[in-house]
C-alpha positions in Angstrom: -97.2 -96.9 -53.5 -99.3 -93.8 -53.7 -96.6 -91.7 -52.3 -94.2 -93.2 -54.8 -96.4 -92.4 -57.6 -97.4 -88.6 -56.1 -93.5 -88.2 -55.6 -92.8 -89.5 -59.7 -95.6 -87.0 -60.3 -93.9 -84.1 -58.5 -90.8 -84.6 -59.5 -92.1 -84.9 -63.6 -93.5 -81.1 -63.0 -89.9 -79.9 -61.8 -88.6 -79.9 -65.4 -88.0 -76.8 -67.2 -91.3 -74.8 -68.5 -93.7 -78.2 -67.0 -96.6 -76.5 -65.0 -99.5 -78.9 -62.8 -102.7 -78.8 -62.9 -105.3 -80.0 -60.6 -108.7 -79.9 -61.5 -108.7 -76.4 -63.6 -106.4 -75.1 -61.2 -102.7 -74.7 -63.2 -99.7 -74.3 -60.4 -96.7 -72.8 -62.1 -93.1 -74.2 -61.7 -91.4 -74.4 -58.0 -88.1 -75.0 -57.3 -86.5 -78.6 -56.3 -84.6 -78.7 -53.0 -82.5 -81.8 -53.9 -83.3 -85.0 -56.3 -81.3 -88.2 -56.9 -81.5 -91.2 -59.3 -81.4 -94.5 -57.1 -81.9 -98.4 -58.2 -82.4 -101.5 -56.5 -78.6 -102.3 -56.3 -78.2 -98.5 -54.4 -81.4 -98.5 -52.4 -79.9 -99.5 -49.1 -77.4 -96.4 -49.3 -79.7 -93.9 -50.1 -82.5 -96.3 -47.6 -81.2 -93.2 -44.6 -81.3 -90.1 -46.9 -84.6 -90.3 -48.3 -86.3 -91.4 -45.5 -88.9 -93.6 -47.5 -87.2 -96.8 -47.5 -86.1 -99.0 -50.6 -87.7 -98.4 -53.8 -87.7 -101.2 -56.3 -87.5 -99.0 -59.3 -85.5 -96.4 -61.0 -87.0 -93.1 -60.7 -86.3 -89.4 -59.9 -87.6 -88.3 -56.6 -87.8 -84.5 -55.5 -87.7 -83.1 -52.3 -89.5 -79.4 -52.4 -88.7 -76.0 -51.2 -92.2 -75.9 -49.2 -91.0 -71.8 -48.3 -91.3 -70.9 -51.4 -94.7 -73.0 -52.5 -96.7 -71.2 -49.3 -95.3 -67.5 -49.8 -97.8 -68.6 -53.4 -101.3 -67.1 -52.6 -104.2 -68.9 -53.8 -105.5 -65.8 -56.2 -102.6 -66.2 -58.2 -103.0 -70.2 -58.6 -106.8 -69.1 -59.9 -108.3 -71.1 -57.1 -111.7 -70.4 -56.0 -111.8 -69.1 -52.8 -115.2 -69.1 -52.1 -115.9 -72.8 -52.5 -114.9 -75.1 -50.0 -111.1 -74.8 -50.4 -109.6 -71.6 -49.0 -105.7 -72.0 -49.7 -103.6 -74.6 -50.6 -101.3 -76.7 -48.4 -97.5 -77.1 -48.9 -97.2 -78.8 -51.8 -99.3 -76.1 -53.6 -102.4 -78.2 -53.4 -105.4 -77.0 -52.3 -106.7 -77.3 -48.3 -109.9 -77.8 -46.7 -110.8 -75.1 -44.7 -113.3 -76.6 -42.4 -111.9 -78.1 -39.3 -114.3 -80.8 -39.4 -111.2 -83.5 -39.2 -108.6 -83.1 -37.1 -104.9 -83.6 -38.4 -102.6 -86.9 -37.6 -100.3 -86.6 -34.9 -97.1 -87.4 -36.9 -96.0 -86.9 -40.3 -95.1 -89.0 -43.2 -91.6 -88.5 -42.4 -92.2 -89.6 -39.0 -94.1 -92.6 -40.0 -90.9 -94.2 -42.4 -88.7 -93.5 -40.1 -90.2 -95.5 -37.8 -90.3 -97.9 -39.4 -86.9 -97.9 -40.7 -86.1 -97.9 -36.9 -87.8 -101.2 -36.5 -85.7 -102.9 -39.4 -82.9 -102.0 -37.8 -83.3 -103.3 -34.6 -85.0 -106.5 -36.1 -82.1 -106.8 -38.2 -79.7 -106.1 -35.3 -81.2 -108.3 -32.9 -81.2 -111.2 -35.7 -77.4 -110.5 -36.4 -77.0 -110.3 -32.7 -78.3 -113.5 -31.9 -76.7 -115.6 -34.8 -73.2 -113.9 -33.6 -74.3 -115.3 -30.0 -75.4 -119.1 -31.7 -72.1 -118.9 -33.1 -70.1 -117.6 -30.1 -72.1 -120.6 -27.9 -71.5 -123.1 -30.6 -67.9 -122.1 -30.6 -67.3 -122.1 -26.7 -69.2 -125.3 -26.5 -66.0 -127.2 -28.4 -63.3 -125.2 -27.4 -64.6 -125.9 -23.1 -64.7 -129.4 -24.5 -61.3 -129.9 -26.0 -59.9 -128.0 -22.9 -61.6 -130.6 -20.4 -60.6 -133.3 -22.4 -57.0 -131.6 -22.7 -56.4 -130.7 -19.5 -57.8 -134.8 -18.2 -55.2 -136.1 -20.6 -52.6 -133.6 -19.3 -53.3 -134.7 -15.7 -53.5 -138.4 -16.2 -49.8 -138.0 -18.0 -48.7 -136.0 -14.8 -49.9 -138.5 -12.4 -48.4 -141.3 -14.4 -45.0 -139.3 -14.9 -45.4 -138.4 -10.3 -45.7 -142.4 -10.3 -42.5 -142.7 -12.3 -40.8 -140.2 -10.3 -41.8 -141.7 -6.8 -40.5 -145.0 -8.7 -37.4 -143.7 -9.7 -36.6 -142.4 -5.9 -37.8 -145.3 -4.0 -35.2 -147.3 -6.0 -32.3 -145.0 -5.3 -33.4 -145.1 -1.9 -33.7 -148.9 -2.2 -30.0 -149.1 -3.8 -28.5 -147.0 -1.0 -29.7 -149.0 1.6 -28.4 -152.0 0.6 -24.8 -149.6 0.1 -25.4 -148.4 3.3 -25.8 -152.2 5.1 -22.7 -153.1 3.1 -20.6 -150.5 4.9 -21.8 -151.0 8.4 -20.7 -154.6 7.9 -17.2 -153.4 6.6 -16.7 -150.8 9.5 -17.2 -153.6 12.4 -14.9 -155.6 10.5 -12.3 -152.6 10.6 -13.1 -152.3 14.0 -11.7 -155.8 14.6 -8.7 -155.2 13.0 -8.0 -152.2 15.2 -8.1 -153.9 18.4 -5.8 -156.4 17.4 -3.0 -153.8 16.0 -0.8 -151.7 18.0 1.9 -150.0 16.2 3.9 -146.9 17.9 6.5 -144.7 16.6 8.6 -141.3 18.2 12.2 -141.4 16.6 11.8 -139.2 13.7 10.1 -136.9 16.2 13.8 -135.6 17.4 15.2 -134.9 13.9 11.8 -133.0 12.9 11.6 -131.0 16.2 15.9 -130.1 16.1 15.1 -128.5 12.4 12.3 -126.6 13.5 14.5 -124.9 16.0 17.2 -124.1 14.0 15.2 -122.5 11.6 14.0 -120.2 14.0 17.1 -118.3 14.1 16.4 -117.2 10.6 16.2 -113.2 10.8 13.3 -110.7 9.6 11.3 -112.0 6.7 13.2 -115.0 6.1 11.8 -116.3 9.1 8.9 -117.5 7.0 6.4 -120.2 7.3 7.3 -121.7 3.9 6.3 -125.2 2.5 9.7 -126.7 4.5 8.1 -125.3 7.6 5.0 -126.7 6.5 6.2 -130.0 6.0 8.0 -130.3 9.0 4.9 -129.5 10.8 3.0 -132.2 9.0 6.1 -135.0 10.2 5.6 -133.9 13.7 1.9 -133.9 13.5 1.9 -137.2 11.6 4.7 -138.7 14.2 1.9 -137.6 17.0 -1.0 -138.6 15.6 0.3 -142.5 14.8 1.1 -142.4 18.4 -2.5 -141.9 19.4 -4.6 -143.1 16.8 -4.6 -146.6 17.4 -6.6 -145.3 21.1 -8.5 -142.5 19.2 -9.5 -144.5 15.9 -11.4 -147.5 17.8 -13.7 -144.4 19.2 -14.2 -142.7 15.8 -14.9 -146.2 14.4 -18.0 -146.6 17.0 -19.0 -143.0 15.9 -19.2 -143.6 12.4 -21.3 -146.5 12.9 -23.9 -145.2 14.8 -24.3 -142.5 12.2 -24.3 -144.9 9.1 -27.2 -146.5 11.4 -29.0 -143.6 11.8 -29.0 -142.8 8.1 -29.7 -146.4 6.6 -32.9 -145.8 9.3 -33.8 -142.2 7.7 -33.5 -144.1 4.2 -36.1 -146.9 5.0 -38.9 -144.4 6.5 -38.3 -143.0 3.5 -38.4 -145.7 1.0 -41.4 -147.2 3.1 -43.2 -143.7 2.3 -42.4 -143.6 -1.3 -43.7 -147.0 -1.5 -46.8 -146.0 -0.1 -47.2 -143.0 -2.6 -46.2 -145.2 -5.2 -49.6 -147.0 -4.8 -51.8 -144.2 -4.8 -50.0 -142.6 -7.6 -50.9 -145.3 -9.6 -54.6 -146.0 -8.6 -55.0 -141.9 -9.3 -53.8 -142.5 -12.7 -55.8 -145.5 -13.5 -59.2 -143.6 -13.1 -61.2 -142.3 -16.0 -64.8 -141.0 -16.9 -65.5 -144.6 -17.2 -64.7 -146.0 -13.6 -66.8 -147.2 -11.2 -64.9 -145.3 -8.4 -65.2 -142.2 -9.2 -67.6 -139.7 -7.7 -68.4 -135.9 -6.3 -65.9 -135.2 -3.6 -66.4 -131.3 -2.6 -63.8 -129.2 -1.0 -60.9 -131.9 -2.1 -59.7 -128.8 -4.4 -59.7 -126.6 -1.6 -57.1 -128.7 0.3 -53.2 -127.6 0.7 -51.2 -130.1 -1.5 -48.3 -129.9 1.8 -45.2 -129.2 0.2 -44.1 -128.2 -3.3 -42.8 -130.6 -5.8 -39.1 -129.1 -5.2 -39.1 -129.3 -1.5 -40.6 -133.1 -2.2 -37.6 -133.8 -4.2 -35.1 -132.1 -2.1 -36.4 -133.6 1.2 -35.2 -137.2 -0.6 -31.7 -136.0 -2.4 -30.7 -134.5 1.1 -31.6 -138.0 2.8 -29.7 -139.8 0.3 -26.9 -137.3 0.7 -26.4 -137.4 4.0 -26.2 -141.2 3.7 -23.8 -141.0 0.8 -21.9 -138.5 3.1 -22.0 -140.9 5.9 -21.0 -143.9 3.5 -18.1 -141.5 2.1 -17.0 -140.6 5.6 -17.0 -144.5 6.2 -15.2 -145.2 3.5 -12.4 -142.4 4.1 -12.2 -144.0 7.8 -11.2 -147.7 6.4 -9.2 -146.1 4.1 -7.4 -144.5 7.1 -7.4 -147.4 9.2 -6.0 -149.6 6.9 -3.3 -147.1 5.7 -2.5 -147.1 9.5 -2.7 -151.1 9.9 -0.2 -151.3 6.8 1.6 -148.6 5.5 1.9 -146.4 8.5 6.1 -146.8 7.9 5.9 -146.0 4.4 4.0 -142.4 5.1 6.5 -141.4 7.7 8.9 -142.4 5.0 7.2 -140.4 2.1 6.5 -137.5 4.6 10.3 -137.3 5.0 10.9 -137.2 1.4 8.5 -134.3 1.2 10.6 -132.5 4.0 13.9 -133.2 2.3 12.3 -132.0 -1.3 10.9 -129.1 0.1 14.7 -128.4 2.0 15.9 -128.7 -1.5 13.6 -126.9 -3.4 14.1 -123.9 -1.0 17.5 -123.5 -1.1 17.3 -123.4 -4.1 14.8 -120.6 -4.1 17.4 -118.8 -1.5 19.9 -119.2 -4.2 17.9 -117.4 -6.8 16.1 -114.8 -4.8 20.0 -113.2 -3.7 20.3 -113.4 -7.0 17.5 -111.7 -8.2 17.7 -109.4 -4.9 21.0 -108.5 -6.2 19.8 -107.6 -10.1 17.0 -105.5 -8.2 19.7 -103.3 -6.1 21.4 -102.3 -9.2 17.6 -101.7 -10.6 16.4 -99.7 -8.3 20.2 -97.1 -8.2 19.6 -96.9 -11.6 15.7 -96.0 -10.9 16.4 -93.4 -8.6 18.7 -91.2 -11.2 15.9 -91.6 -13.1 13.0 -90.1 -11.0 15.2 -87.4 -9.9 15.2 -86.0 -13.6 11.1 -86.9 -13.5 10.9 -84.5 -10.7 12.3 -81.8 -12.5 10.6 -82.2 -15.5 7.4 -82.1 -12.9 8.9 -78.8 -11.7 9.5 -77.1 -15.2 6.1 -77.8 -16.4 4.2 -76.6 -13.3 6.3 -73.2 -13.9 5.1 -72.9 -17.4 1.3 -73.3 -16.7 1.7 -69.8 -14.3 1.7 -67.8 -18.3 -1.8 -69.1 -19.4 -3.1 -68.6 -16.2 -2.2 -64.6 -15.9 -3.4 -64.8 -19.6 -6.7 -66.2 -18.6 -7.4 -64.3 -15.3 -6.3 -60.8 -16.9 -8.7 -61.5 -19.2 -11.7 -62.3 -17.0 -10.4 -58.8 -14.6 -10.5 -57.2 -18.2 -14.1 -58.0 -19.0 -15.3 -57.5 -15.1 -15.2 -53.3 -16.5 -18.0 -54.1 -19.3 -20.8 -51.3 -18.5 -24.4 -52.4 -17.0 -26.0 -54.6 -20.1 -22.4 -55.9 -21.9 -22.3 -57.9 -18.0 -23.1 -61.1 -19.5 -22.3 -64.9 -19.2 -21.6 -64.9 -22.8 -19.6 -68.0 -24.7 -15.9 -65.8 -23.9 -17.1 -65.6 -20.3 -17.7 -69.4 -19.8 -15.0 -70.2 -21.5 -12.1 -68.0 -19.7 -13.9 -69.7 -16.6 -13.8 -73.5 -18.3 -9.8 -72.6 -19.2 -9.3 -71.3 -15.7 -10.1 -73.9 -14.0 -8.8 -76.3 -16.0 -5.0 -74.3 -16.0 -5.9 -75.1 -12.0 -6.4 -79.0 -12.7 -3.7 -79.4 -14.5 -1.8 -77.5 -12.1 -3.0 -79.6 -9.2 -2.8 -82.8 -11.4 0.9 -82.1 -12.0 2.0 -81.0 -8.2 0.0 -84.4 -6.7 2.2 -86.2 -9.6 5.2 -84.2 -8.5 4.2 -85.2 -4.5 4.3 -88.8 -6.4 7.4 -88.5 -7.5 9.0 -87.3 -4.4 7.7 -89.8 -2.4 9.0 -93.0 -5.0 11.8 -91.1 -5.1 12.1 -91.3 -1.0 10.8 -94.9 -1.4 13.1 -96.6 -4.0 16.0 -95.2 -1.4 13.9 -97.0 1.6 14.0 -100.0 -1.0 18.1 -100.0 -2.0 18.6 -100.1 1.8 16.4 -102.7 2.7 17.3 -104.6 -0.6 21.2 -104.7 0.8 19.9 -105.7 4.2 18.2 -108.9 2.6 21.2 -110.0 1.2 22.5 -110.4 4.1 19.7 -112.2 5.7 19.4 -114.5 2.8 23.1 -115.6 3.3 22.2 -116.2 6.4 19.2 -118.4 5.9 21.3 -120.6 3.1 24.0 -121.8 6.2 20.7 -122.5 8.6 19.0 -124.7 5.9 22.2 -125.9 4.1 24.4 -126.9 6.5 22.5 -127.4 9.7 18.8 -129.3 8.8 19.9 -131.0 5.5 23.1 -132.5 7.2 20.9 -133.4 10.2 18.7 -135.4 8.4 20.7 -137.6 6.8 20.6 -139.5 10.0 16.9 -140.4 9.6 15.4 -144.1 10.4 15.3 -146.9 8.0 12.1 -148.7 7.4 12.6 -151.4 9.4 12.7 -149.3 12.0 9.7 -147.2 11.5 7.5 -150.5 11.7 8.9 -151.5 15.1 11.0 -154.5 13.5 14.0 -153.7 15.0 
């Protein structure tokens, strides 16, 4: 407070023409180094400048020019140097001269500001420690939430696990019963094929006779076409009835063992499933509240074996290798009582596919002389063609050689430019650019030229060969026309085919 009101005092003399007086002593006017107006609303702002700390009040505060105050000698202020003062300090006021009391160790300034420095840090380490209250309080419901979060999240994975291991150890279930079903249907099978004999060779003449006439067909018509095909699938089909009543009673015992050895992967399985089943479910039924629960350490530190895809996997493959097994089964009955009962009508439809195919490709030997024919008249007409493209080719290469003298006189012209004019300037790149692109077109048109020449060389290759294949395909027509399709009209009944006759 005294400062304040020694400050007010100071800064009261610094008006125009206002002199001080202490005592009898008058000290004339000294200039202001800076002043400023502050109120209670501003006092935290100007709190750093002045130095002093908040001021309640309004006021004017000066901050002096102390140079200028002690280059003022005391003779001129009228104070008495003979008494116990000797000069004055500062401020202009008088100083003791005696060194009777020693001076503080800090100044004024010094003091405030330490004490600013310690409402700062007190107010710093309050805000610091209501921001870390907050933080805790904050951290303490979020960890909370997230534990109580996470459990819930858990609990609704073990239960959905449990579902899962459910839902698998009923398909399992469902394919062992399918796959006890079957085994029982094989063996009957089985019985069947040991009491049925059935044999047939005579369409195996007819089918082997066309093969070997169609073997004289010449060149390309010599092809393995769908007739060929199906003839191959008669004889193959004639052969395997003769042997598959022998073979079939093997493959039968086969199959069986293997629908066995799946149905037994499928219950170690199911057995397993059942057993995770349980513990699944007693997982999922614990809570904070139950009685079993309790510290277990290092249980988080053990491998969970293998991942949740292999887990599944592991259980589809097992049931597809049983549905496999139970397909393959299924396809074998199928066969074996095809074989049992309609072994004459396949040989019979096989024959119809061998007579449709004969049909079909006579038909398609009609129309490819035909077309072979319309291509020969093509392809003359093709070659007057590409002989005027070749001379067209010709004409244009001979009227690139102008530009390119053009271009290269040009560059020879500008290889004479003195010393500095030697330059790769835009004229210079671009004779080279046009140059060398005269040469790729040039190149591009004899490599089309070559072209040319060559289909030119080729379509003749192709008139000749195109007049030969006439001739083959005429050929070909009497082979499958008259020979094969009159043979077969000589084909067995269906009373034959089942051995009733």
């Amino acid at each position: 407070i005294l400062l304040l009101n020694r400050k007010m005092s100071v800064a009261s003399l610094s008006r125009p023409g206002a002199t001080r007086s202490m005592g009898t002593t008058q000290l004339p006017d000294y200039p202001i180094v800076n002043s400023f107006t502050q109120t209670g609303s501003n006092a935290t702002e100007n709190f750093s400048s002045t130095k002093f700390g908040a001021m309640p009040s309004t006021g004017t505060y000066g901050l002096h020019d102390f140079g200028v105050t002690a280059s003022i000698i005391p003779e001129k202020l009228g104070v008495d140097t003979t008494g116990p003062y000797s000069g004055t300090d500062a401020t202009g006021c008088p100083e003791r001269v005696s060194d009777e009391f020693k001076e503080g160790n800090f100044q004024p300034e010094q003091w405030h500001q330490n004490n600013y420095n310690k409402y700062y840090q007190s107010f710093a380490d309050r805000d610091n420690s209501e921001k870390q209250r907050y933080e805790s309080k904050n951290l303490i419901a979020a960890t909370d939430a997230q534990t109580k979060a996470t459990q819930a999240d858990v609990t609704k994975k073990l239960k959905q696990k449990a579902r899962d291991i459910g839902y698998w150890k009923d398909e399992l279930n469902r394919e062992i019963e399918e796959m006890l079903n079957e085994d029982d249907l094989l063996c009957a099978e089985k019985i069947r094929l040991q009491k049925a004999l059935d044999a047939t060779a005579s369409p195996l003449i007819i089918a082997t006779d066309c093969l070997k006439n169609r073997e004289r067909r010449q060149n390309i018509d010599n092809v393995h076409d769908n007739v060929e095909i199906e003839l191959h699938k008669e004889v193959d089909l004639i052969q395997k009835v003769q042997l598959l009543l022998q073979k079939t009673i093997e493959e039968t015992d086969k199959q069986i063992k293997l629908v066995r050895r799946a149905k037994h992967s499928l219950s170690k399985d199911w057995s397993d499933k059942k057993h995770a089943y349980k513990i699944e479910c007693a997982a999922g039924n614990l809570n904070n509240f139950t009685t079993e629960i309790m510290y277990r350490d290092g249980v988080d530190n053990i491998s969970g074996g293998v991942s949740p895809k292999d887990w599944a996997q592991k259980t589809h493959e097992n049931i597809m290798a049983a549905e496999n097994e139970r397909m393959a089964g299924i396809q074998l009955r199928g066969l074996i009582d095809d074989i049992l009962t309609d072994v004459a009508n396949d040989q019979r439809e096989q024959a119809n596919a061998v007579e449709k195919a004969f049909a079909t490709r006579v038909e398609e030997m009609h129309d490819a002389k035909r077309k072979l024919e319309d291509h020969l008249k093509k392809v003359a007409d093709e070659i007057t063609a590409q002989e005027k493209n070749i001379e067209d080719l010709k004409n244009a290469i001979r009227d690139k050689e102008e530009p390119m003298k053009v271009a290269q006189s040009r560059l020879e012209y500008r290889t004479h430019r003195p010393d500095q004019e030697q330059c790769d300037d835009a004229p210079q790149n671009r004779l080279v650019e046009e140059v060398a692109e005269i040469k790729a077109s040039i190149a591009a048109l004899q490599d089309k030229l070559a072209e040319g020449l060559q289909s030119r060389a080729d379509l003749m290759q192709t008139r000749k060969e195109l007049e030969t294949e006439i001739a083959f395909k005429q050929d070909s027509l009497f082979i499958d026309r008259e020979k094969c399709m009159t043979l077969r009209t000589r084909y067995p009944t269906i009373s034959r085919l089942v051995g009733y006759q």
